[in-house]
C-alpha positions as protocol buffer text, in pm:
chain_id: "A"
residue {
  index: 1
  type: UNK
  ca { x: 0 y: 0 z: 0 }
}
residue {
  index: 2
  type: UNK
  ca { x: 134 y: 317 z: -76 }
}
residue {
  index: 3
  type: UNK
  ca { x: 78 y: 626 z: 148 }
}
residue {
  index: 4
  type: UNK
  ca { x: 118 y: 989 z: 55 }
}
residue {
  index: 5
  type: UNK
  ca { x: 437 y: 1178 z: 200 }
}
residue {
  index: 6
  type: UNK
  ca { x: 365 y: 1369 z: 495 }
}
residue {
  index: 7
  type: UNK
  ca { x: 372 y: 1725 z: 341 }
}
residue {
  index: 8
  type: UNK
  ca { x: 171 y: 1604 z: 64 }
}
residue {
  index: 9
  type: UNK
  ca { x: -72 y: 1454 z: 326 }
}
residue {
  index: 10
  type: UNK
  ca { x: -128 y: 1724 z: 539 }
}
residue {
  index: 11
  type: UNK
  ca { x: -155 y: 1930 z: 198 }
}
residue {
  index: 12
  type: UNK
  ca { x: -483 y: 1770 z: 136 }
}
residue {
  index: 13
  type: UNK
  ca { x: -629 y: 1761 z: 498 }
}
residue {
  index: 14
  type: UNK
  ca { x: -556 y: 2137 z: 491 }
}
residue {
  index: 15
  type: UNK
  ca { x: -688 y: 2152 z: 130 }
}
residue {
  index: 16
  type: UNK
  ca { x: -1006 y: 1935 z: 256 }
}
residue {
  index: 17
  type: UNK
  ca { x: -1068 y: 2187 z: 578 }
}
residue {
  index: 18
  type: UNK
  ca { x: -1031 y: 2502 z: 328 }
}
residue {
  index: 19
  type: UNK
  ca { x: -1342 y: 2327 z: 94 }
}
residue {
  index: 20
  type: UNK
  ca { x: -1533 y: 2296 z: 394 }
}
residue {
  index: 21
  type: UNK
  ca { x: -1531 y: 2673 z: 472 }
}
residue {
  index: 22
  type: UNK
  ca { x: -1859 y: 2826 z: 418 }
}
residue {
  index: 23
  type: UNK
  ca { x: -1926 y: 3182 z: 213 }
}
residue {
  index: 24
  type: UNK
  ca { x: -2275 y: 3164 z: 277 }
}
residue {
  index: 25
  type: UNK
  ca { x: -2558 y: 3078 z: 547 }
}
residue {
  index: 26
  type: UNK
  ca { x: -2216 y: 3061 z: 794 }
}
residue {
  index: 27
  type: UNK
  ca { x: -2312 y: 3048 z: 1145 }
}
residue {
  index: 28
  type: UNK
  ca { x: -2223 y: 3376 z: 1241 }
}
residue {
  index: 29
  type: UNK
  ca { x: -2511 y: 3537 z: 946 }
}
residue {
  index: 30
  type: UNK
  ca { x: -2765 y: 3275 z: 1088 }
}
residue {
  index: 31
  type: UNK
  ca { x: -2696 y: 3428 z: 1429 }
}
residue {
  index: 32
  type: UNK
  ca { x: -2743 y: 3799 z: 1294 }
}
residue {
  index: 33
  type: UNK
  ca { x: -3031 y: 3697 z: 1070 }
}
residue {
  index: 34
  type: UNK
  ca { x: -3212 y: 3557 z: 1431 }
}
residue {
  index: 35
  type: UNK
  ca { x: -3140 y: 3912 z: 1557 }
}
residue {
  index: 36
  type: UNK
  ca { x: -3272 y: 4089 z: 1277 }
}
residue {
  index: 37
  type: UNK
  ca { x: -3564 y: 3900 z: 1276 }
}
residue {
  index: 38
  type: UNK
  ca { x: -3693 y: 4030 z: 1616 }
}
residue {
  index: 39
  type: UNK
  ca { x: -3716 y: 4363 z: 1490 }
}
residue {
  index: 40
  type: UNK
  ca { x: -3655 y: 4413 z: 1111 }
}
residue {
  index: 41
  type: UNK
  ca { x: -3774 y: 4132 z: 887 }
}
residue {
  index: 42
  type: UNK
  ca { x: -3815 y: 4145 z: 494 }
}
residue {
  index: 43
  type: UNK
  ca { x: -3443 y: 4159 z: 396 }
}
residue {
  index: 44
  type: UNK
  ca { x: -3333 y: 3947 z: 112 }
}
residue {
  index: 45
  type: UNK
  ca { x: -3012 y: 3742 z: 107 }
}
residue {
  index: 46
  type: UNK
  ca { x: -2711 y: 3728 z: -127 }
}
residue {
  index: 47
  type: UNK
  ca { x: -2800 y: 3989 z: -367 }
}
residue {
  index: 48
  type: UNK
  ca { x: -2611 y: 3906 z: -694 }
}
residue {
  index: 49
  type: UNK
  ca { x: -2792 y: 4242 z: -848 }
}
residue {
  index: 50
  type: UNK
  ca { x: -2638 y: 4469 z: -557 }
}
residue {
  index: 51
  type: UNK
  ca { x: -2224 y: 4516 z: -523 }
}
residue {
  index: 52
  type: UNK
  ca { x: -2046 y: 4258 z: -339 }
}
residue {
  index: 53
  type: UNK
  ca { x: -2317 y: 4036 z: -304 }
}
residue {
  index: 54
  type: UNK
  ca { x: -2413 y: 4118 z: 111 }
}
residue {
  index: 55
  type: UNK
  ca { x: -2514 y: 3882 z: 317 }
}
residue {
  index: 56
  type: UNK
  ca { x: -2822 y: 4049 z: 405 }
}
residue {
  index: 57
  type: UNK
  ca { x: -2947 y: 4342 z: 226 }
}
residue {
  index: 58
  type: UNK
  ca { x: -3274 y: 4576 z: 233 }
}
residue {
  index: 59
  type: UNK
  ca { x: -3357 y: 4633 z: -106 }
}
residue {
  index: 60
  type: UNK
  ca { x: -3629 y: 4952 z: -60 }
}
residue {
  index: 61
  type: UNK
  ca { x: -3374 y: 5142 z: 206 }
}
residue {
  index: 62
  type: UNK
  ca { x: -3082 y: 5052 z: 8 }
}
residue {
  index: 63
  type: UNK
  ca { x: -2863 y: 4883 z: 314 }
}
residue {
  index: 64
  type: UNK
  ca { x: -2656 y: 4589 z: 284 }
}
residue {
  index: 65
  type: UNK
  ca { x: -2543 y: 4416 z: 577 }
}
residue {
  index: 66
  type: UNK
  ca { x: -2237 y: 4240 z: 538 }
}
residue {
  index: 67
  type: UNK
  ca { x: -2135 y: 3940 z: 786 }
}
residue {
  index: 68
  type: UNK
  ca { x: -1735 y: 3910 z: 775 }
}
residue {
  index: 69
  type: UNK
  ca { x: -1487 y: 3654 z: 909 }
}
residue {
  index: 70
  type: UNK
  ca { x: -1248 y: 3823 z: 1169 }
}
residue {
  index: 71
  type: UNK
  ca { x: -973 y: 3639 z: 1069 }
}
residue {
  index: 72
  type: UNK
  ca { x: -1056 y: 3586 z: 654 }
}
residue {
  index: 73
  type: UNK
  ca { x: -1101 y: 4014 z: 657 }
}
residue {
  index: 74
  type: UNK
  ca { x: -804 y: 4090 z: 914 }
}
residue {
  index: 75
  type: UNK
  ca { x: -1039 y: 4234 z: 1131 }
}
residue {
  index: 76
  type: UNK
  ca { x: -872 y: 4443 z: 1474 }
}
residue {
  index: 77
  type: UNK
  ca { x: -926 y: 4222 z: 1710 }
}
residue {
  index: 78
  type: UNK
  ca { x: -735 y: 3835 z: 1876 }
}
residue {
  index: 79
  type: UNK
  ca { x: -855 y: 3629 z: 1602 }
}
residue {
  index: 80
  type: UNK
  ca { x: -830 y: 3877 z: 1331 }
}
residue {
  index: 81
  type: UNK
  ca { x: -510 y: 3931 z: 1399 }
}
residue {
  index: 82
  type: UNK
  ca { x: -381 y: 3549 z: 1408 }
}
residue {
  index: 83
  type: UNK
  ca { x: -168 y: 3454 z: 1119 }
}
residue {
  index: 84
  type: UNK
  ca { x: -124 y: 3114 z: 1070 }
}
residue {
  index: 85
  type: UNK
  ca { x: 204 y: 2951 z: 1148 }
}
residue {
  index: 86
  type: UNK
  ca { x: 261 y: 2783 z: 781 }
}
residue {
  index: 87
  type: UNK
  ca { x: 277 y: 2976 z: 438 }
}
residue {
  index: 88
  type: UNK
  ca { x: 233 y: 3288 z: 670 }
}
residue {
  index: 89
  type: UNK
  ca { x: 293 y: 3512 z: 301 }
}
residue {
  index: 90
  type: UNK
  ca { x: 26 y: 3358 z: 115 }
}
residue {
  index: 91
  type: UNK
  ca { x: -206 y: 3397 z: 418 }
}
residue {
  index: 92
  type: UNK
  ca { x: -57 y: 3763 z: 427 }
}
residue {
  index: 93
  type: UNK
  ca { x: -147 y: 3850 z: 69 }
}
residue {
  index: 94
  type: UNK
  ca { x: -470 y: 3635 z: 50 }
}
residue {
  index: 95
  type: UNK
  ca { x: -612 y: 3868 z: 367 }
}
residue {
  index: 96
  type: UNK
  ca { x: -471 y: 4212 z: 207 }
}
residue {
  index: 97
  type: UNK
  ca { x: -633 y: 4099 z: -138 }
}
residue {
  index: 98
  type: UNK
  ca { x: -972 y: 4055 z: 115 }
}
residue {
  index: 99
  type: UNK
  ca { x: -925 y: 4391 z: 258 }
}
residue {
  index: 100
  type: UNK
  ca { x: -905 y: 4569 z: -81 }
}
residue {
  index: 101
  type: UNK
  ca { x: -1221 y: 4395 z: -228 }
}
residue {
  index: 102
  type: UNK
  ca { x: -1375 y: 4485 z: 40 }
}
residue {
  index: 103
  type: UNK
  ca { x: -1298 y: 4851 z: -9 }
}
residue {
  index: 104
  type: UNK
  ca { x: -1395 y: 4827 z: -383 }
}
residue {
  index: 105
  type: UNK
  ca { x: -1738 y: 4706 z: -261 }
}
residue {
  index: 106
  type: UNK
  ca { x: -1785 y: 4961 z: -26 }
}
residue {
  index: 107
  type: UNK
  ca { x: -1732 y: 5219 z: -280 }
}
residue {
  index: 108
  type: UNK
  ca { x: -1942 y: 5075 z: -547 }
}
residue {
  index: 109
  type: UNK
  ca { x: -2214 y: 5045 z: -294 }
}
residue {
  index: 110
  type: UNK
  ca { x: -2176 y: 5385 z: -174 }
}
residue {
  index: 111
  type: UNK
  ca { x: -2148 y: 5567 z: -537 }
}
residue {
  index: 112
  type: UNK
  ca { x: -2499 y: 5398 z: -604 }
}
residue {
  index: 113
  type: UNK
  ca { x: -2660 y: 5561 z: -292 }
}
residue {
  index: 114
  type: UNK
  ca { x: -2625 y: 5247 z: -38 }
}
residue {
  index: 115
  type: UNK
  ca { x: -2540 y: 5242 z: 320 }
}
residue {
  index: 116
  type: UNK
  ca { x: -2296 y: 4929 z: 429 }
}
residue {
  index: 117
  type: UNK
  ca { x: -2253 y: 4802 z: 720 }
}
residue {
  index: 118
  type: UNK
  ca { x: -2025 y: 4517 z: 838 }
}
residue {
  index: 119
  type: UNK
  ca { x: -2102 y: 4269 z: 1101 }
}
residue {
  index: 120
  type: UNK
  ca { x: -1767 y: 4103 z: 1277 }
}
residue {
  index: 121
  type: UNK
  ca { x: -1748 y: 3760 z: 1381 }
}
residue {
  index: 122
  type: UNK
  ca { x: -1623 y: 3874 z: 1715 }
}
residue {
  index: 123
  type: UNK
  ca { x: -1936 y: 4101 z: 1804 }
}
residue {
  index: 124
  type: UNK
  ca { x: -2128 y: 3824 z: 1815 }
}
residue {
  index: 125
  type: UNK
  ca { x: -2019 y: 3763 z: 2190 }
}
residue {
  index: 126
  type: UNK
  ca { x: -2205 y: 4091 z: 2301 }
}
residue {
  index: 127
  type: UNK
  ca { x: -2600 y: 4007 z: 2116 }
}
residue {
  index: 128
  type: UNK
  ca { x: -2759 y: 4296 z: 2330 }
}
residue {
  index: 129
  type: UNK
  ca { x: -2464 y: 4547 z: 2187 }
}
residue {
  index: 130
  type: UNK
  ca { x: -2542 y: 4415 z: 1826 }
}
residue {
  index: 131
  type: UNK
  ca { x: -2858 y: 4447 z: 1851 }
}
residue {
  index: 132
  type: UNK
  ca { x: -2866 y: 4822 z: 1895 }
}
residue {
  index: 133
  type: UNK
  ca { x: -2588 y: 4868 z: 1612 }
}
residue {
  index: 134
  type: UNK
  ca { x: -2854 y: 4694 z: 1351 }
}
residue {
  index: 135
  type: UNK
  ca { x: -3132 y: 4898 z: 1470 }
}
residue {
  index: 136
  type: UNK
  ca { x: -2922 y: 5231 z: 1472 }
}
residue {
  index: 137
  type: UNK
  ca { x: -2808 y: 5120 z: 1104 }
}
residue {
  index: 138
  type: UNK
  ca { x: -3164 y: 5030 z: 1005 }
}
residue {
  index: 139
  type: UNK
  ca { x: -3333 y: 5333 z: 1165 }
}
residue {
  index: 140
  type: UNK
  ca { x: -3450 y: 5582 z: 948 }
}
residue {
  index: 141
  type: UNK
  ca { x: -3271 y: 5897 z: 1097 }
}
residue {
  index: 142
  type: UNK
  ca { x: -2951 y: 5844 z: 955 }
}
């Protein structure tokens, strides 16, 4: 029987872990769709016609809601700021290449009249503080 060398093997277990990464429906946008379901219900998901393609967006007030990965956006805080310990440049340029799409999308959003918010992983720990940042960003005095 023939086996795989090591690097090779732990290639594909780190290839197979990467497939199984989610873009949409993730658990942290099911948590923030629950939330936004108390109080503001009707938004649509995964809008191919608006930029970027939000997570959540509401179509007649023109907000997207977008629900990012600390670590896959390089986000402030622990986890966003982890880097993993092998192929550290790849990880590096793959993050900074995440950062300036999202920046793109923001200003394709905004030069169509659309108000973007993100959502970070990591504010999921404090639901009552979320909360009031979605209903701020969904209130009609801004």
């Amino acid at each position: 029987m023939s086996r795989q060398p090591p690097e090779r093997d732990a290639l594909s277990k780190r290839s197979a872990i990467m497939r199984a990464v989610k873009s949409k429906n993730t658990s942290a946008e099911l948590a923030v769709r629950a939330l936004l379901r108390e109080f503001a219900p009707g938004y649509r998901l995964h809008r191919r016609d608006v930029p970027g393609v939000p997570d959540i967006v509401y179509l007649g007030r023109k907000k997207a809601i977008f629900v990012h990965g600390c670590f896959w956006h390089g986000h402030d805080c622990s986890r966003g700021a982890r880097v993993p310990k092998s192929n550290r440049l790849y990880w590096r340029d793959k993050i900074t290449r995440n950062r300036d799409r999202d920046a793109k999308q923001e200003a394709a959003l905004s030069g169509l009249g659309w108000r973007r918010l993100v959502v970070w992983e990591c504010e999921l720990k404090a639901k009552e503080r979320l909360s009031q940042k979605l209903r701020c960003f969904l209130s009609n005095y801004e």
